[in-house]
Structures are given as C-alpha cells and as structure tokens.
N, CA, C and O atoms as a Tripos MOL2 file, in Angstrom:
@<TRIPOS>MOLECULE
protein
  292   291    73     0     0
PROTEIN
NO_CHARGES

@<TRIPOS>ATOM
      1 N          -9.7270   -0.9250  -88.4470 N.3       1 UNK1
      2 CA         -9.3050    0.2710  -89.1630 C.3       1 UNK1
      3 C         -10.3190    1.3840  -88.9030 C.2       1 UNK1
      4 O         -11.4940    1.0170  -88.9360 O.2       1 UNK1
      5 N         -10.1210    2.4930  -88.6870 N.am      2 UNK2
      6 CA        -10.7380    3.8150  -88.8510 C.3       2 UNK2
      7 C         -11.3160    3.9890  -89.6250 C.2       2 UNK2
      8 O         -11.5140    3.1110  -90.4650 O.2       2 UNK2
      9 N         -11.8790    5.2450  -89.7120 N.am      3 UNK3
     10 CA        -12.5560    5.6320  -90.9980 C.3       3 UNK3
     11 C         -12.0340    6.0490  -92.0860 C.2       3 UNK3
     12 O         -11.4800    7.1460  -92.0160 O.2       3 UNK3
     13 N         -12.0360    5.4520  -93.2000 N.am      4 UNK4
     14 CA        -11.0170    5.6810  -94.2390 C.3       4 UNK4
     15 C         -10.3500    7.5250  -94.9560 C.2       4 UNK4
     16 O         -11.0590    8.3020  -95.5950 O.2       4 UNK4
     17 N          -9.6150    7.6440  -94.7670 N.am      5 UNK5
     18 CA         -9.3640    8.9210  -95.7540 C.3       5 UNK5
     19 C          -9.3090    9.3370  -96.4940 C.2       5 UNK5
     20 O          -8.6260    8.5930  -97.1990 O.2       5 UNK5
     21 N          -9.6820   10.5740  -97.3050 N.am      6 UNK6
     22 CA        -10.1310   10.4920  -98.9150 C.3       6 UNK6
     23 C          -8.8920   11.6040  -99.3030 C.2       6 UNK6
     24 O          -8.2210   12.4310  -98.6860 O.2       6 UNK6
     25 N          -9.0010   11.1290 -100.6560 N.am      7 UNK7
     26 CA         -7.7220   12.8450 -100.5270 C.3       7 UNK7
     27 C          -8.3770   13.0000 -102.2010 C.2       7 UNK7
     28 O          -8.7840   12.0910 -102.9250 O.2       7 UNK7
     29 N          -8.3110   14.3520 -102.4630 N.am      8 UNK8
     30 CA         -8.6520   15.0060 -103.8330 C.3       8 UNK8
     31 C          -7.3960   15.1680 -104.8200 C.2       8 UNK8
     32 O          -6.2790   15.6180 -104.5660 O.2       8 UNK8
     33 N          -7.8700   14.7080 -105.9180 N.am      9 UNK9
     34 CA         -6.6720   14.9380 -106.8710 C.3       9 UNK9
     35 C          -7.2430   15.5810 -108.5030 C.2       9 UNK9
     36 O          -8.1600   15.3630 -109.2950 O.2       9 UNK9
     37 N          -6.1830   16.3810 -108.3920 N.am     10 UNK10
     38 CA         -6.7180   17.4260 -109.6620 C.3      10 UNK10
     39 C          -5.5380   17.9680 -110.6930 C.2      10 UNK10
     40 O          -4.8150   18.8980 -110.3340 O.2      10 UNK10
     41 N          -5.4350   17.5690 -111.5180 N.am     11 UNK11
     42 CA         -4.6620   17.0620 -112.9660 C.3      11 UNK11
     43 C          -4.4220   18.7230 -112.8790 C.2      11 UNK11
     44 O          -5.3330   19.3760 -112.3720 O.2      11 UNK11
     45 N          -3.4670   19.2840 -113.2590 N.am     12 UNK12
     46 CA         -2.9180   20.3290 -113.8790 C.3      12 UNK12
     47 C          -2.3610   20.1680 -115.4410 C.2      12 UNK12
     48 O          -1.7490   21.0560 -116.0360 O.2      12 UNK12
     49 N          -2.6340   19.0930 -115.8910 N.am     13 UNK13
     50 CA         -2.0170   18.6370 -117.0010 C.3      13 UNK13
     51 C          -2.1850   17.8360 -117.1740 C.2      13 UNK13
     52 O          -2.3260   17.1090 -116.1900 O.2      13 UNK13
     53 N          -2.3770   16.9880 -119.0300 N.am     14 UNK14
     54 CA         -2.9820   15.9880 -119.3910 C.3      14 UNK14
     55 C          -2.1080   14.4980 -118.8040 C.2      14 UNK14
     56 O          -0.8860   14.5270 -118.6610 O.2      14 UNK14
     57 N          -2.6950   13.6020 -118.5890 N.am     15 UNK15
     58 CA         -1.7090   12.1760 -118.0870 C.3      15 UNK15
     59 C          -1.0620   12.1140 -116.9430 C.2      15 UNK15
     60 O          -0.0430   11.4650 -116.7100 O.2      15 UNK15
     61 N          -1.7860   12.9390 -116.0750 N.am     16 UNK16
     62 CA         -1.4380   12.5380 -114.5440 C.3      16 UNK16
     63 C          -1.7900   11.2930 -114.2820 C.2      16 UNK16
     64 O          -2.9480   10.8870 -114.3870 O.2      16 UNK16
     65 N          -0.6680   10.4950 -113.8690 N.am     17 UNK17
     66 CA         -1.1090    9.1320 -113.3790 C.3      17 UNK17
     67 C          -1.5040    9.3520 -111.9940 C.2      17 UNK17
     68 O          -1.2230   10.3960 -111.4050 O.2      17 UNK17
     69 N          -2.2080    8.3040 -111.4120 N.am     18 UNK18
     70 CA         -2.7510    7.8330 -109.6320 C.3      18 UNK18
     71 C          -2.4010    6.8700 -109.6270 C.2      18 UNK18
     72 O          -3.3230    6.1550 -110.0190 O.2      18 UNK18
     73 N          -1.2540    6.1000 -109.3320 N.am     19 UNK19
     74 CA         -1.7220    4.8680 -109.1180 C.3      19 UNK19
     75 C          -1.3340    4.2500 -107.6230 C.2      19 UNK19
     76 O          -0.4730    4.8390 -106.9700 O.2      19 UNK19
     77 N          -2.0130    2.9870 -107.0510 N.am     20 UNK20
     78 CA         -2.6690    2.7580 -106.0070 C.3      20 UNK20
     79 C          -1.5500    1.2460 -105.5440 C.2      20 UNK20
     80 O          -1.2930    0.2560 -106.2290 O.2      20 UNK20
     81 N          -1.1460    1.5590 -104.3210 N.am     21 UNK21
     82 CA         -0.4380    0.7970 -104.0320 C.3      21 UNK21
     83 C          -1.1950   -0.0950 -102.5430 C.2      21 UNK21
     84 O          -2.0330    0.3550 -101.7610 O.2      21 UNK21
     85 N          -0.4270   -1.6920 -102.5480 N.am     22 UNK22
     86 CA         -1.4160   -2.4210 -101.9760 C.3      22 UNK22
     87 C          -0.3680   -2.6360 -100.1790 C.2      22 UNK22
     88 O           0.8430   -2.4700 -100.0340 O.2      22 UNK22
     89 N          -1.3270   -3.0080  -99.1710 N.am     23 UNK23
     90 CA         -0.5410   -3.2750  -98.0810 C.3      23 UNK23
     91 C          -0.2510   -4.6200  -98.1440 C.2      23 UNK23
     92 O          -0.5990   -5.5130  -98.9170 O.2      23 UNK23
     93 N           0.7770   -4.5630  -96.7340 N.am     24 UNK24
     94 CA          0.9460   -5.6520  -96.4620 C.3      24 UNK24
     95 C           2.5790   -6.1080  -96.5950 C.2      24 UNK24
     96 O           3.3340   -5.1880  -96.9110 O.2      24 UNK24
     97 N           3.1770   -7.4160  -96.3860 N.am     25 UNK25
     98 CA          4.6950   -7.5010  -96.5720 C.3      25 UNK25
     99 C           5.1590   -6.6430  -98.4420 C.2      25 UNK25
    100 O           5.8740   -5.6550  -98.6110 O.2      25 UNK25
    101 N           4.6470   -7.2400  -99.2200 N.am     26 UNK26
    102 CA          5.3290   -6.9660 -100.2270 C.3      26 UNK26
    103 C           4.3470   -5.9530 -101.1460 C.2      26 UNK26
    104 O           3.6920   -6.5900 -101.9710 O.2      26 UNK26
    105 N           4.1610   -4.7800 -101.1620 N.am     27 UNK27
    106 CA          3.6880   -3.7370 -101.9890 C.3      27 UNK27
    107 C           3.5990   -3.5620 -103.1210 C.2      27 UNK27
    108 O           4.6960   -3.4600 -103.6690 O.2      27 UNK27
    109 N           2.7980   -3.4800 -103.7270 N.am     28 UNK28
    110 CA          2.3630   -3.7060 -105.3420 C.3      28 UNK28
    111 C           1.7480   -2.7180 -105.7930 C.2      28 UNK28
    112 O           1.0680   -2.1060 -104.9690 O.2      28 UNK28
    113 N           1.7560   -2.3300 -106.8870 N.am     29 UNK29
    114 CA          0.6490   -1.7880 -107.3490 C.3      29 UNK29
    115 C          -0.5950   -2.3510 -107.8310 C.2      29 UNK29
    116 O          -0.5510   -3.4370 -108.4080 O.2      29 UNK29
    117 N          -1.7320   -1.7340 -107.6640 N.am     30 UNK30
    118 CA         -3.1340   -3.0140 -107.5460 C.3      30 UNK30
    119 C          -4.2090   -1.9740 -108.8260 C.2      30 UNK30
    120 O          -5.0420   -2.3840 -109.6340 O.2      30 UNK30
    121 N          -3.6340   -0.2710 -108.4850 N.am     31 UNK31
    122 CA         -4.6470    0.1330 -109.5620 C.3      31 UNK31
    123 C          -3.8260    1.3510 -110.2650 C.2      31 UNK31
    124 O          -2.8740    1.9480 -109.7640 O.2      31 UNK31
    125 N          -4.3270    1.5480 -111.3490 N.am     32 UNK32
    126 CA         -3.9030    2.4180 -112.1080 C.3      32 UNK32
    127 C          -4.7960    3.6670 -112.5930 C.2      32 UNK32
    128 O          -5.7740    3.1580 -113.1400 O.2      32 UNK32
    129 N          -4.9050    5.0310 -112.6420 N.am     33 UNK33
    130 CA         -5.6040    6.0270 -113.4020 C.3      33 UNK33
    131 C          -4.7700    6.8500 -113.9560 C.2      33 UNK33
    132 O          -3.5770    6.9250 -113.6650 O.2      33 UNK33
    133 N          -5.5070    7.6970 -115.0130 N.am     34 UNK34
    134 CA         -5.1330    8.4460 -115.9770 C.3      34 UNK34
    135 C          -6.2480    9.8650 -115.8330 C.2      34 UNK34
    136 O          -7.4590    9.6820 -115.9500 O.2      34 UNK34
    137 N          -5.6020   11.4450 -115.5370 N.am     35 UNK35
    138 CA         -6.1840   12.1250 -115.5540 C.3      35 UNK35
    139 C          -5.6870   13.1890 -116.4860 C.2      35 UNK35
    140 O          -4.5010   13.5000 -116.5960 O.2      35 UNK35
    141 N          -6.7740   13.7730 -117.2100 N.am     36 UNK36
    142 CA         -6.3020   14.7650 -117.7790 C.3      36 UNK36
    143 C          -6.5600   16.1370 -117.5620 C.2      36 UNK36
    144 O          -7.5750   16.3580 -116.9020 O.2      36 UNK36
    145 N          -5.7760   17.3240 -118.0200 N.am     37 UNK37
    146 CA         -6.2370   18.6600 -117.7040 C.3      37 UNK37
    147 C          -7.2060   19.0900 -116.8370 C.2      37 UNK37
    148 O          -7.5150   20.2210 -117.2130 O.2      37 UNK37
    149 N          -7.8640   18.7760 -115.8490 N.am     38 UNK38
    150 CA         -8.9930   19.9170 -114.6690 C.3      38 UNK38
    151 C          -9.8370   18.7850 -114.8470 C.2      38 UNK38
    152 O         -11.0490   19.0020 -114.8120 O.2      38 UNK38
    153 N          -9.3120   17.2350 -115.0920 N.am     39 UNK39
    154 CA        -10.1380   16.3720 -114.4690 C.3      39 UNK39
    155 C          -9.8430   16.4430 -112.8460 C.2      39 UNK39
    156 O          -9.0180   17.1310 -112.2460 O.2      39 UNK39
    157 N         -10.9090   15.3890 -112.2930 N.am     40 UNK40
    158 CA        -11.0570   15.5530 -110.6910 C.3      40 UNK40
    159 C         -11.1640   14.0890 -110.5220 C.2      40 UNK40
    160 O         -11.9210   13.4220 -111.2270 O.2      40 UNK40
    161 N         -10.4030   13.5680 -109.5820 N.am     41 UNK41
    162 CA        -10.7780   11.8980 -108.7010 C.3      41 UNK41
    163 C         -10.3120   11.9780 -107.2290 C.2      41 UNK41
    164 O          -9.2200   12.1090 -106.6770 O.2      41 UNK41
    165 N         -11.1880   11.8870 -106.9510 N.am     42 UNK42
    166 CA        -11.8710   11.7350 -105.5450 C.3      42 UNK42
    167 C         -11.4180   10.0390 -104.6670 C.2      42 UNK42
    168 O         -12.2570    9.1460 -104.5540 O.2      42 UNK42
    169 N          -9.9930    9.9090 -104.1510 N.am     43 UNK43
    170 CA         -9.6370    8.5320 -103.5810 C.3      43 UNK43
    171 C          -9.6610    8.5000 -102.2710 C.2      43 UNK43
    172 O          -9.7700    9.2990 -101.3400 O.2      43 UNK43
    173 N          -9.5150    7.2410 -102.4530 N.am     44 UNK44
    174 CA         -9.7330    6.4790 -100.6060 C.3      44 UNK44
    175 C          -8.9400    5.1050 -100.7010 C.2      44 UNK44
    176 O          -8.8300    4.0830 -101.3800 O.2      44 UNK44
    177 N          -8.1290    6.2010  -98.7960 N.am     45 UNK45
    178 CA         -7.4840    4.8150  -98.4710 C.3      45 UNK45
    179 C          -7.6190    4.1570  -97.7290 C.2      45 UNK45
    180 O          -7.3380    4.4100  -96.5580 O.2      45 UNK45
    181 N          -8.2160    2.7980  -98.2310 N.am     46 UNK46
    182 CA         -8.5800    1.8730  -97.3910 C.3      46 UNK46
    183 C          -8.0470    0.5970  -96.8880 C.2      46 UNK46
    184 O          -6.8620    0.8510  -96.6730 O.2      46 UNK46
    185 N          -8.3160   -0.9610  -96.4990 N.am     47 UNK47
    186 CA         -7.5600   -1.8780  -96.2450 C.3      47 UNK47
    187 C          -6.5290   -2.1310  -97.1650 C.2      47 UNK47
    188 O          -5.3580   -2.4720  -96.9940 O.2      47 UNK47
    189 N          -7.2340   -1.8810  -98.2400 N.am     48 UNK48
    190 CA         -6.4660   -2.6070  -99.3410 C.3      48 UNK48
    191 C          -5.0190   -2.0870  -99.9830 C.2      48 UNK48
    192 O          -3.9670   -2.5790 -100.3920 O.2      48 UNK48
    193 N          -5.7780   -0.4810  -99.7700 N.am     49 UNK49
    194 CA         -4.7120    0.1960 -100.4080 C.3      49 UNK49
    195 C          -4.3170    1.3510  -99.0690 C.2      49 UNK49
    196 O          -5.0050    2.0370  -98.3140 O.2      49 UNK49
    197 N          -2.9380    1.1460  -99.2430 N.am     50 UNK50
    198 CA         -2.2150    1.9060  -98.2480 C.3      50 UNK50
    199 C          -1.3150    3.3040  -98.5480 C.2      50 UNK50
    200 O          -0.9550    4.0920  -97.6740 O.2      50 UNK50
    201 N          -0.9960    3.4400 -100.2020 N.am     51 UNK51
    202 CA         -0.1910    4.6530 -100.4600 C.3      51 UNK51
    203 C          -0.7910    4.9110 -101.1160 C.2      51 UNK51
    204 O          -1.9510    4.6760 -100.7770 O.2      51 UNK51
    205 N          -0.6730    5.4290 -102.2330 N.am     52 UNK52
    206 CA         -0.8890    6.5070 -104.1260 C.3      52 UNK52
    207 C           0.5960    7.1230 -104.5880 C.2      52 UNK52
    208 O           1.3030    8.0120 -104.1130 O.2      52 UNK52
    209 N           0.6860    6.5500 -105.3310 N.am     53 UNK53
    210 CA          1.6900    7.9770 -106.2610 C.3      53 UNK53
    211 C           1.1470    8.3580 -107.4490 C.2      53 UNK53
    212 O           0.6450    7.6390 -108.3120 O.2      53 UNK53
    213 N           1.3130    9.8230 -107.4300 N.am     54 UNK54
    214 CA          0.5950   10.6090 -108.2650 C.3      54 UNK54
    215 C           2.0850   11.1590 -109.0280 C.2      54 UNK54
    216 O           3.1860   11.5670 -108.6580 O.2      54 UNK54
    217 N           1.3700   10.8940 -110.3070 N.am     55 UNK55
    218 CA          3.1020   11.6250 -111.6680 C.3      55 UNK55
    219 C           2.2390   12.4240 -112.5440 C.2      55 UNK55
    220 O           1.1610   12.2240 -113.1040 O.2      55 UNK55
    221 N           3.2310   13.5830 -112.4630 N.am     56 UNK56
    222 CA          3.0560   14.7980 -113.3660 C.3      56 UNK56
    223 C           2.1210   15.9590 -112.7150 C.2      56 UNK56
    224 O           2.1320   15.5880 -111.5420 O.2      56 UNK56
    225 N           1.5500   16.7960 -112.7340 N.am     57 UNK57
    226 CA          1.2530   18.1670 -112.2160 C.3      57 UNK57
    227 C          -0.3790   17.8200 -111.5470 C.2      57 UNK57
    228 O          -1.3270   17.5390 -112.2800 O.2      57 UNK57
    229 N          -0.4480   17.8750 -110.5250 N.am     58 UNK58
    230 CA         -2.1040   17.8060 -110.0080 C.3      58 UNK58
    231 C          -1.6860   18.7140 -108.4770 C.2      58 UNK58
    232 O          -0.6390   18.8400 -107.8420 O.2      58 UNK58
    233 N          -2.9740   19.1910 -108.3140 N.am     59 UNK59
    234 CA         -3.1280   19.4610 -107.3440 C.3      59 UNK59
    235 C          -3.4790   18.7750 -105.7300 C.2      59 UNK59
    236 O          -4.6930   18.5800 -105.7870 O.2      59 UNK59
    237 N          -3.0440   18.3670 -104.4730 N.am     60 UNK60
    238 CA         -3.6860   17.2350 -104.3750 C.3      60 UNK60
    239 C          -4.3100   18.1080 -102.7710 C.2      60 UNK60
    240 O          -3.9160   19.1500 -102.2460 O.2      60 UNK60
    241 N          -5.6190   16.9560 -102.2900 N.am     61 UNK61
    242 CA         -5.8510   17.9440 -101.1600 C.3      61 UNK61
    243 C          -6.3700   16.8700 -100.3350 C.2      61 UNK61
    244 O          -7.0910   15.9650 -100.7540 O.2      61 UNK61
    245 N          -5.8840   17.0460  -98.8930 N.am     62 UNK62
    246 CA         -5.9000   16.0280  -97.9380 C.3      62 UNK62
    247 C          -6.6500   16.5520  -96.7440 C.2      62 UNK62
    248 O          -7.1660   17.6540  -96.9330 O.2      62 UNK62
    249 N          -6.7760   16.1710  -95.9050 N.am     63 UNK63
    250 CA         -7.3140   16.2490  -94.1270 C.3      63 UNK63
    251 C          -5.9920   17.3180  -93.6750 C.2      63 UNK63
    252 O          -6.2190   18.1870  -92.8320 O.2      63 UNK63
    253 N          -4.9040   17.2160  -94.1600 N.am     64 UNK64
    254 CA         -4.1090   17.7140  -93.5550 C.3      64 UNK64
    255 C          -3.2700   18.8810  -94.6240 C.2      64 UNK64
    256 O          -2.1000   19.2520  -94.5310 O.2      64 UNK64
    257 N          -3.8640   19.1160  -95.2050 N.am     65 UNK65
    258 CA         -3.6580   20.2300  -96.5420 C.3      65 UNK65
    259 C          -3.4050   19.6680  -97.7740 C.2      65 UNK65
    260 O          -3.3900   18.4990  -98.1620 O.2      65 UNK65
    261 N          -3.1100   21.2520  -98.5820 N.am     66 UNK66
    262 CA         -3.2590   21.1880 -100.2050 C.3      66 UNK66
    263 C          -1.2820   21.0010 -100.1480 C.2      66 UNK66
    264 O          -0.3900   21.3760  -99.3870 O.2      66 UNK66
    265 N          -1.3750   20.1810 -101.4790 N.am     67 UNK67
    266 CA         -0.0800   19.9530 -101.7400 C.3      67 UNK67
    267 C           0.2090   20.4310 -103.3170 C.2      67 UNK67
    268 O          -0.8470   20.8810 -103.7610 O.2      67 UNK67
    269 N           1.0300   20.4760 -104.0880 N.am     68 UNK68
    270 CA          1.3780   20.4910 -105.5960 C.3      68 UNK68
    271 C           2.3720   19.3780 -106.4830 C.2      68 UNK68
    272 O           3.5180   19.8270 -106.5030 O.2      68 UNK68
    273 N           2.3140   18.6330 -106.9000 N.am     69 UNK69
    274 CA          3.3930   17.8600 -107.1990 C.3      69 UNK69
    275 C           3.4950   18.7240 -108.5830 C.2      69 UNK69
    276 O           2.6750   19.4050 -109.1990 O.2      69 UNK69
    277 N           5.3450   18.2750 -108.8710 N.am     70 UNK70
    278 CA          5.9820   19.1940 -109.7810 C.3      70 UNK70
    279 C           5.6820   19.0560 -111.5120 C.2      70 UNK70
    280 O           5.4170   17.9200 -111.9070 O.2      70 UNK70
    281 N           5.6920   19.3920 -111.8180 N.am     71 UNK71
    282 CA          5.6630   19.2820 -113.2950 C.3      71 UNK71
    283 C           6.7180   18.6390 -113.6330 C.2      71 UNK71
    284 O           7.8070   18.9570 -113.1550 O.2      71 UNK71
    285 N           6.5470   17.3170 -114.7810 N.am     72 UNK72
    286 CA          7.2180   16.6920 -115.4700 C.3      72 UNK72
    287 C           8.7410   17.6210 -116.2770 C.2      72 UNK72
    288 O           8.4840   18.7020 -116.8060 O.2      72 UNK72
    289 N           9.7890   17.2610 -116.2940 N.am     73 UNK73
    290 CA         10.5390   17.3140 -116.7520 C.3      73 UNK73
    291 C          10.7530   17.0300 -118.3460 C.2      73 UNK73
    292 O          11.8700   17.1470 -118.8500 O.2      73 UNK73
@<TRIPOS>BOND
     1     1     2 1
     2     2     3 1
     3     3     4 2
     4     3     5 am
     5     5     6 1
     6     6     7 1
     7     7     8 2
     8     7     9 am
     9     9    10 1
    10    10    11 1
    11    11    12 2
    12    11    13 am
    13    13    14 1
    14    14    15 1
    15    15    16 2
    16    15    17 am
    17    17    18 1
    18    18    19 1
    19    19    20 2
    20    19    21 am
    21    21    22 1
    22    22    23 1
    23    23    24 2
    24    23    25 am
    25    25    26 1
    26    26    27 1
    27    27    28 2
    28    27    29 am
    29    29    30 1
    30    30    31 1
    31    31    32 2
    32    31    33 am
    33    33    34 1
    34    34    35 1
    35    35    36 2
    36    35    37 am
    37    37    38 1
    38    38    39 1
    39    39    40 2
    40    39    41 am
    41    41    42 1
    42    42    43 1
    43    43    44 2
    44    43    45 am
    45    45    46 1
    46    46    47 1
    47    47    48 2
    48    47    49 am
    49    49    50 1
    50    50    51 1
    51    51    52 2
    52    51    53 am
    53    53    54 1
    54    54    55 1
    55    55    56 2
    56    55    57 am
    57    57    58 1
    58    58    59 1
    59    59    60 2
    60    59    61 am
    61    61    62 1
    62    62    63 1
    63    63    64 2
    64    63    65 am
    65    65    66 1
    66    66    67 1
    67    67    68 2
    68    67    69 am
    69    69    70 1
    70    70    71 1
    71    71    72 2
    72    71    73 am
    73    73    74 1
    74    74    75 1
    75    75    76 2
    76    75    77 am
    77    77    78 1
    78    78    79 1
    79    79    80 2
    80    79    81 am
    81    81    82 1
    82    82    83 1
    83    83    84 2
    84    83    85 am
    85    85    86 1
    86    86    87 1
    87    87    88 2
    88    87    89 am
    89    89    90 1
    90    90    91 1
    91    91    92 2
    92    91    93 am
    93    93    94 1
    94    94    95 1
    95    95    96 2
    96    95    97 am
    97    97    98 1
    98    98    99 1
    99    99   100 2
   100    99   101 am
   101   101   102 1
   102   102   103 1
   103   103   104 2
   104   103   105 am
   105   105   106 1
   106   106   107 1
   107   107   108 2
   108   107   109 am
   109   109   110 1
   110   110   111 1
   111   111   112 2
   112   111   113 am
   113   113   114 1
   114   114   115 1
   115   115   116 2
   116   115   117 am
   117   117   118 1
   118   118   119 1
   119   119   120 2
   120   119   121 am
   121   121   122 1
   122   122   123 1
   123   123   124 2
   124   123   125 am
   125   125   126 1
   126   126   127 1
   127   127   128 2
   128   127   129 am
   129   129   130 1
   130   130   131 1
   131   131   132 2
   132   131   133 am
   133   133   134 1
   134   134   135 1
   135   135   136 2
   136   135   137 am
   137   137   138 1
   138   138   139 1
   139   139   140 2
   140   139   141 am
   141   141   142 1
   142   142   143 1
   143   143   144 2
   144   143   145 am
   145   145   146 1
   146   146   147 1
   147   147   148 2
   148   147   149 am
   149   149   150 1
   150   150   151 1
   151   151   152 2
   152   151   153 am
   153   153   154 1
   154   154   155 1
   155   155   156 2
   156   155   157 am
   157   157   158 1
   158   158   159 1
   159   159   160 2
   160   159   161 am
   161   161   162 1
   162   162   163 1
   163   163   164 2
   164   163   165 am
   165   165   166 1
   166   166   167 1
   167   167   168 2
   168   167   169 am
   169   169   170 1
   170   170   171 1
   171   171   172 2
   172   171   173 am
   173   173   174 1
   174   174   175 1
   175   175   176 2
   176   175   177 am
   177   177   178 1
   178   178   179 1
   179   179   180 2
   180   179   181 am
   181   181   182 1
   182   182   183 1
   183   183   184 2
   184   183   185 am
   185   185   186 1
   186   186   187 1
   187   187   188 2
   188   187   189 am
   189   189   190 1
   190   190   191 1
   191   191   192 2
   192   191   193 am
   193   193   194 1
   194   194   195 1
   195   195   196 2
   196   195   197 am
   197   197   198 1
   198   198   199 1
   199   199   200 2
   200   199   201 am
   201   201   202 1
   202   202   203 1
   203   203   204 2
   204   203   205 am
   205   205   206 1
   206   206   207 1
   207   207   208 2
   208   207   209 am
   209   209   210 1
   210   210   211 1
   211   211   212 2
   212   211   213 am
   213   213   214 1
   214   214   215 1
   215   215   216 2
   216   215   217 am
   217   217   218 1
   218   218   219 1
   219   219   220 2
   220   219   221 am
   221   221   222 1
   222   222   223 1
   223   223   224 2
   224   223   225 am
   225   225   226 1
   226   226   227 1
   227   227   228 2
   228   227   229 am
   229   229   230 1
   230   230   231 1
   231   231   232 2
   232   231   233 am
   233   233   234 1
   234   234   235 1
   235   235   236 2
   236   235   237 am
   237   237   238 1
   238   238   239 1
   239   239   240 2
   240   239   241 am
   241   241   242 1
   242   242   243 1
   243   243   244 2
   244   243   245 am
   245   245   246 1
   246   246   247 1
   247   247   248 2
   248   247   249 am
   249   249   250 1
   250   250   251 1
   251   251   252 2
   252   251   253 am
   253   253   254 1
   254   254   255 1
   255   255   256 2
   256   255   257 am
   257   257   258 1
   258   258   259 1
   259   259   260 2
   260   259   261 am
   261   261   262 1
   262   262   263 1
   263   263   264 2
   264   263   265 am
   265   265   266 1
   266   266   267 1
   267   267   268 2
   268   267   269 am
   269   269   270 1
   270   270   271 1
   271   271   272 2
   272   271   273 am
   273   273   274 1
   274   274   275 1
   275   275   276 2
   276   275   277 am
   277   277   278 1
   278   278   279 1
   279   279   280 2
   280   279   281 am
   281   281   282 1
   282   282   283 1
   283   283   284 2
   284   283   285 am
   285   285   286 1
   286   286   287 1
   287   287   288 2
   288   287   289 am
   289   289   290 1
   290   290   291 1
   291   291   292 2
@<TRIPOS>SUBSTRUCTURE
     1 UNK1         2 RESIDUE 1 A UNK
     2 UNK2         6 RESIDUE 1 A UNK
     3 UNK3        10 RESIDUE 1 A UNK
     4 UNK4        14 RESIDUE 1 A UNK
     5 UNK5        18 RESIDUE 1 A UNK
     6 UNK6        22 RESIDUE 1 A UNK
     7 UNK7        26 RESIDUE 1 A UNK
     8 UNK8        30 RESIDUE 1 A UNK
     9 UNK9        34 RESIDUE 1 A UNK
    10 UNK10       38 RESIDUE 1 A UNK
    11 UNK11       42 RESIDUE 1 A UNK
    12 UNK12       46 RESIDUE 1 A UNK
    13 UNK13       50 RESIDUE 1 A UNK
    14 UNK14       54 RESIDUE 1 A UNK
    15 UNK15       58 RESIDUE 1 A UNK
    16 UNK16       62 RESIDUE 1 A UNK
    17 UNK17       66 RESIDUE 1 A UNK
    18 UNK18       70 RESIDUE 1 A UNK
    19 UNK19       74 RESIDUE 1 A UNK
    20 UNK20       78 RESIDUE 1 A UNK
    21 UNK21       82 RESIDUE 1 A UNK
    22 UNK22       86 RESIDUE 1 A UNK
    23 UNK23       90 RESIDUE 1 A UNK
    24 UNK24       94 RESIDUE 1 A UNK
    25 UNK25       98 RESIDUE 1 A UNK
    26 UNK26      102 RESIDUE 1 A UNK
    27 UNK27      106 RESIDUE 1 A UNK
    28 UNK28      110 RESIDUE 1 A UNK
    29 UNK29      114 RESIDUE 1 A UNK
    30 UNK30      118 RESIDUE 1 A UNK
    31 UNK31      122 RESIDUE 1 A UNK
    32 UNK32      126 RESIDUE 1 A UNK
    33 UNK33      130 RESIDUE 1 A UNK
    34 UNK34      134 RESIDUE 1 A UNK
    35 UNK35      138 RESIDUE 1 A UNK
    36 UNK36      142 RESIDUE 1 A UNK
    37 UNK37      146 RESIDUE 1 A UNK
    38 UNK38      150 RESIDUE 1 A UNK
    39 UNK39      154 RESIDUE 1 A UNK
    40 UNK40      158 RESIDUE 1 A UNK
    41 UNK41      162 RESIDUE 1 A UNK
    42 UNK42      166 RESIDUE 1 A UNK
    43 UNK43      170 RESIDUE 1 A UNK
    44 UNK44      174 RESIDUE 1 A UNK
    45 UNK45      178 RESIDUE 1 A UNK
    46 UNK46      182 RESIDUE 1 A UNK
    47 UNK47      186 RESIDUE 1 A UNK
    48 UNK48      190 RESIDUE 1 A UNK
    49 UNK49      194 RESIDUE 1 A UNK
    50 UNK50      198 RESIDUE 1 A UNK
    51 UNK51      202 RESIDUE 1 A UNK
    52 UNK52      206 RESIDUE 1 A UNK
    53 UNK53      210 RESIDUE 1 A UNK
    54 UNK54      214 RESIDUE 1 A UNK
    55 UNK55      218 RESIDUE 1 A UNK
    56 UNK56      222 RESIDUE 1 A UNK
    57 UNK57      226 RESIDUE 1 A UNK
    58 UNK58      230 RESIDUE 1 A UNK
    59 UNK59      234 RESIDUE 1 A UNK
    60 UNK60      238 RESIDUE 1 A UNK
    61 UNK61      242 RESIDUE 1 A UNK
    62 UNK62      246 RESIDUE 1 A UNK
    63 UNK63      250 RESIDUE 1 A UNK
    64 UNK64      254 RESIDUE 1 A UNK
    65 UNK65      258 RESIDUE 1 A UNK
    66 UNK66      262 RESIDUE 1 A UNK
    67 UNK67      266 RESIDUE 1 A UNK
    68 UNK68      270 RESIDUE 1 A UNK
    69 UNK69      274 RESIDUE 1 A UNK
    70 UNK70      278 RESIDUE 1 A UNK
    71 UNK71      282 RESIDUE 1 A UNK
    72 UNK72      286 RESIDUE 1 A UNK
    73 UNK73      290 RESIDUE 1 A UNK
C-alpha cells in the first residue's frame, strides 16, 4: 500500500457522524465518531479502513479538494 491519505473533516453542526468502514469481501463498519459544531478530525485511510461516511453538515477536505455534505433534513 502507498502512503496513506488523510482527509479533514469539520462539523458545521452538532452530531456529525464519521464513521469508518472496513476492507475486504464483506464491509463493515469498524469505527464510529461524533463531531460537534467547528470541531475538527483529522482521518486516515489505511489497510484497514477503506471508505468513511460522514452524516449531517461538515466540511470535508481531501488531496483532491474541499467538498460540503448537505445538511440534515
């Protein structure tokens, strides 16, 4: 594997979840976070973990740009 990639994530709103999905045949989720309002977490994807889904409003910022996910409904 390469050198791992980090991507920035930044809560626009209280209870943004991260959570961390695992490789391999059958995909799991392996970790869970909770961010609130203009908190900041700093992830990496490595062997273990191969995706993220992020729920509710954060800002997110990658190697390959800034993104926005939408605000909760």
């Amino acid at each position: 594997m390469t050198a791992p990639d980090y991507i920035v994530i930044k809560a626009k709103e209280d209870g943004v979840s991260v959570i961390g999905l695992t490789r391999g045949n059958d995909t799991k989720f392996h970790h869970t976070e909770k961010l609130d309002c203009g908190e900041v977490m700093i992830a990496q994807f490595t062997e273990h973990t191969s995706a993220m889904k992020i729920r509710g409003s954060a800002e997110i910022t990658t190697a390959h740009g800034v993104v926005s996910s939408e605000e909760r409904a």
